[in-house]
N, C-alpha and C positions, 0 to 999 in steps of 0.2 A: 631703621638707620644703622644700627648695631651690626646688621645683617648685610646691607651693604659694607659698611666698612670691612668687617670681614673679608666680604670678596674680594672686596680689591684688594686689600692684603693677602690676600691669597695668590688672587694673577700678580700681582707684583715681585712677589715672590718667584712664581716661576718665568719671571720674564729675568730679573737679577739672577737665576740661575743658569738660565740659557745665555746672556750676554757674557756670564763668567767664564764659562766654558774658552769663548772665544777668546776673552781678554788672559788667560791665562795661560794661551798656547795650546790648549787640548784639542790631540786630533784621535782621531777612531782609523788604526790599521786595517791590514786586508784579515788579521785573525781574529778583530773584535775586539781587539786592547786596546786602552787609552793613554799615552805619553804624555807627560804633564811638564811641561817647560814654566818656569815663572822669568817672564819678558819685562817685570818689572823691579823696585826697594822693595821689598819685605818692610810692614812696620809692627812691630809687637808693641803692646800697648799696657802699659802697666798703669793699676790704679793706684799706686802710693809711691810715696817720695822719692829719690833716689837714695841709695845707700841700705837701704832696708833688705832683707832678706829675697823677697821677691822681686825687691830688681838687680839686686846680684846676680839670680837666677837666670834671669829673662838676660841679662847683657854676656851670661855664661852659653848659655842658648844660642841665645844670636851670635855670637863671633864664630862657635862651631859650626851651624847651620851656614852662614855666608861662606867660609872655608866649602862644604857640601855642595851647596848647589851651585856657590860659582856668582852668587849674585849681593848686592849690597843689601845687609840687614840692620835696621835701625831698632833702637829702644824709645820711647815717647813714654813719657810719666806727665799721667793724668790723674792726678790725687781729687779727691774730696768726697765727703758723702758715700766714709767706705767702700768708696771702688765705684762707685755706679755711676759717675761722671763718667772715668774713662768704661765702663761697662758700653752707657749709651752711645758713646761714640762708634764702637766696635758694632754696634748693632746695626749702626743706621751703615756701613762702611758696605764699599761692594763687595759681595761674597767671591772674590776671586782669588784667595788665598794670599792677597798682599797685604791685607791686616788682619792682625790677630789679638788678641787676648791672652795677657797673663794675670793668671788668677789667683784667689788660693779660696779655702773655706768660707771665708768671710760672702764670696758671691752667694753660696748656698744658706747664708742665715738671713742677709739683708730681704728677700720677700719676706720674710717673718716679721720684718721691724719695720718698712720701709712702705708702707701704704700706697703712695702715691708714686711708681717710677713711672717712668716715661719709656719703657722697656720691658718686657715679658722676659723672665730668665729660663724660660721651661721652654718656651716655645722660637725665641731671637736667636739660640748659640747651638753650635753645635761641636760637642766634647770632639778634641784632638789627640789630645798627649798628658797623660798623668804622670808629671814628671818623677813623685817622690812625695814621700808625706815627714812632717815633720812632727815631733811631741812635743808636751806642754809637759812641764815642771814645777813640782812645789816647791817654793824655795821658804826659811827661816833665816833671821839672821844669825848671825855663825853665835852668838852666846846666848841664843835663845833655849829656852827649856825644852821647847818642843822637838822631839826627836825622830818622832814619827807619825805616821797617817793618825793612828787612833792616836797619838796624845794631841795630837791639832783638832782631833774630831770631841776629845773629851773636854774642851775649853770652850765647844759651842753650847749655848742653851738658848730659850725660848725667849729667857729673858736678855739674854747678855751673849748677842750672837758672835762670833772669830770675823772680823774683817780681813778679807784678800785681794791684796793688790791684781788689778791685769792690764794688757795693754791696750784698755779701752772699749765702752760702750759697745755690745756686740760683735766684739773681736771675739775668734776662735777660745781665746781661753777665757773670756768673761763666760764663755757657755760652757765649759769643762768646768767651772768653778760652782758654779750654779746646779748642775749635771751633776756633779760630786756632792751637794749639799741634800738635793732630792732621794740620790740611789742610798745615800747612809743615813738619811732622814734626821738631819740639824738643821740650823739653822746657820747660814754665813751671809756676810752682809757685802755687799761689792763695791771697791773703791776703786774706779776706774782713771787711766792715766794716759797721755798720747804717746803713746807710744810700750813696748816695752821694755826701751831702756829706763825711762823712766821711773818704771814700776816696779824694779828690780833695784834701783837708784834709793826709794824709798823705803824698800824690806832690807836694803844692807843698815841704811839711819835707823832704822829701828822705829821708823815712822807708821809702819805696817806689820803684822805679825805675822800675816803669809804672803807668798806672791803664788800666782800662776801664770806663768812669762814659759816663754819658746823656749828650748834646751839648749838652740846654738847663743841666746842670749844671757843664760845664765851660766853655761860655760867659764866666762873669762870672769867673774866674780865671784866664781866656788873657787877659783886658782887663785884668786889673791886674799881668800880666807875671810871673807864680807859675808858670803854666807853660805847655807848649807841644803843641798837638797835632800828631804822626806820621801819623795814619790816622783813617780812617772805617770803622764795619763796612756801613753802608749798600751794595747794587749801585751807587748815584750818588753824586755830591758832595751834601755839604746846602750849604741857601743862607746861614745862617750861617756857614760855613768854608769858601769855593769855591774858596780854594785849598790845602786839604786832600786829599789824594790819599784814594782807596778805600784798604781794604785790596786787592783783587783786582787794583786799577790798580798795584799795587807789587809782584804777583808771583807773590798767593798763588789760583789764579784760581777763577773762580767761588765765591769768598769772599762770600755776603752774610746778615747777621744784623740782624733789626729787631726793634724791640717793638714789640708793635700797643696799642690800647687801644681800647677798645669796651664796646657794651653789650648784655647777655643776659637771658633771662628763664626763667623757668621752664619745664621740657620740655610741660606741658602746654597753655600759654597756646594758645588759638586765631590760627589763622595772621590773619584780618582785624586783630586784636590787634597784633602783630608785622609787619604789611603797612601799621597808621597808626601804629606810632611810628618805624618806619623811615622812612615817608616825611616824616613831620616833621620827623626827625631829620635828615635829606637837605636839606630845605629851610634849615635852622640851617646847617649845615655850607656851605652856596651861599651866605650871607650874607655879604657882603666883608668886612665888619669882624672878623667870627665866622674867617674865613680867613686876616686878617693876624693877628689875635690867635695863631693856634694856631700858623700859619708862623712868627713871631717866637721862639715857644717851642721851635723845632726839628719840628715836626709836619710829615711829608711826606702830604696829606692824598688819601687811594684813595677810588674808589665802588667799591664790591661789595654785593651783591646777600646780603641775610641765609644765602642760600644756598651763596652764597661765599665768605661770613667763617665761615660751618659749617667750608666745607672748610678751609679756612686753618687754622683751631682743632686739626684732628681732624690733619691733615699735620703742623704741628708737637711735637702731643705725640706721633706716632709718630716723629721727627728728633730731639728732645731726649730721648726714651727710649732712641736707639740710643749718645748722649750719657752718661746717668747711669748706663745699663748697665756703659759701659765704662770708668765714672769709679768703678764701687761705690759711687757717692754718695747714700745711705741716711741717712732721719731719724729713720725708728721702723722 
């Protein structure tokens, strides 16, 4: 049964790839090129709220790209269940490059925690555009004792572990919190929060004595003196905090944890498809205002190659699987 099923996922597959061809305008020159016209909306699909980091991104995205190709691009926010609501929608969606996926790290932990999808993330999506990675930050609050990585780390024991705020069960920095307690070998306890305004909301009260929250979120509460950041999970400084130590710069070495953000598409969509929205994409991202914008927001911005934000994808959900294994960290 198994084995059927298969198959026909299989020819389905390549039958959704041949129709996409067509539906997306692709024709074969007399030199063996392929022109890629999109005759239809663009819908990028984001899996959390509006307002949040990755869908400023995607709506940043989309107005450049519509400008580009000449055609209407839409944002749709599909929250829940960490992203895999709108995940599964984007998978079952035809591969003709009119829907996409906006992502970030969280898609590559969710098989780790997430038992039961209704979606294969290794085998449904196929990487497009790494738009930019963004770091995680320790923050204190601003009269706390704790001054740096080791005096945060000399307050854990066995018995009496450091609680750190994050913005939520299996979000990016719930695993850099976690990932920092194992590489310096203490003990931290994780008090997770929806969101990470929230959990930055809580280390300014004094309610938590660390956070590990996004950079461009704790930005505007290091400026009005709520609190203070210790560390960067980044390998580098960000240019927001330059004088922000790494974590790794403090001791704990080869320490580095980012979130990426990017965009994906359907496993079948045809490679010309996925070879002109990356390079569109490519060209948006080379635009200097397009580049102080996302730099201001804490974006440390990479080129890679669709085939390199694959690999990226597929390395991380096997490094946060080795993560929620040994955290038992289980949703259904």
């Amino acid at each position: 049964m198994k084995a059927m099923l298969k198959w026909r996922r299989s020819w389905a597959v390549l039958v959704a790839a041949a129709l996409a061809v067509t539906a997306a305008g692709i024709w074969h020159a007399r030199a063996g090129t392929a022109v890629v016209r999109f005759e239809k909306p663009i819908t990028i699909v984001v899996t959390f709220p509006p307002g949040g980091g990755t869908d400023l991104l995607a709506r940043r995205l989309g107005a450049a790209m519509q400008q580009r190709l000449g055609q209407s691009v839409v944002v749709e926010n599909r929250p829940g269940a960490s992203g895999n609501i709108g995940a599964s929608a984007v998978a079952e969606a035809a591969p003709d490059g009119a829907t996409l996926l906006m992502a970030n790290s969280s898609f590559a932990i969710n098989p780790g925690v997430y038992q039961q999808l209704d979606f294969d993330p290794r085998q449904d999506f196929k990487a497009v555009f790494n738009a930019g990675t963004i770091a995680s930050v320790l923050v204190v609050p601003e009269h706390s004792s704790i001054h740096s990585l080791a005096d945060a780390l000399a307050q854990a024991s066995e018995e009496r572990p450091l609680a750190f705020a994050s913005c939520g069960n299996g979000t990016p920095q719930h695993m850099a919190g976690e990932m920092l307690g194992q590489a310096a070998h203490v003990r931290l306890q994780h008090i997770p929060f929806k969101g990470c305004g929230p959990a930055i909301t809580a280390v300014a009260a004094d309610q938590v004595p660390l956070g590990v929250v996004t950079a461009s979120s704790a930005v505007a509460l290091m400026g009005s003196g709520r609190v203070r950041a210790i560390a960067v999970t980044a390998p580098e400084r960000v240019a927001q905090l330059p004088d922000v130590p790494t974590v790794a710069e403090q001791g704990v070495k080869a320490f580095a944890v980012e979130q990426w953000h990017g965009v994906l598409a359907p496993a079948a969509t045809p490679e010309p498809i996925v070879k002109k929205l990356h390079a569109v994409l490519v060209q948006i991202q080379a635009d200097p205002q397009m580049q102080e914008s996302l730099q201001k927001q804490g974006y440390r911005l990479v080129q890679q190659s669709p085939a390199q934000f694959g690999a990226q994808i597929h390395a991380d959900m096997d490094r946060y699987a080795v993560v929620t294994r040994s955290l038992g960290l289980k949703v259904d």
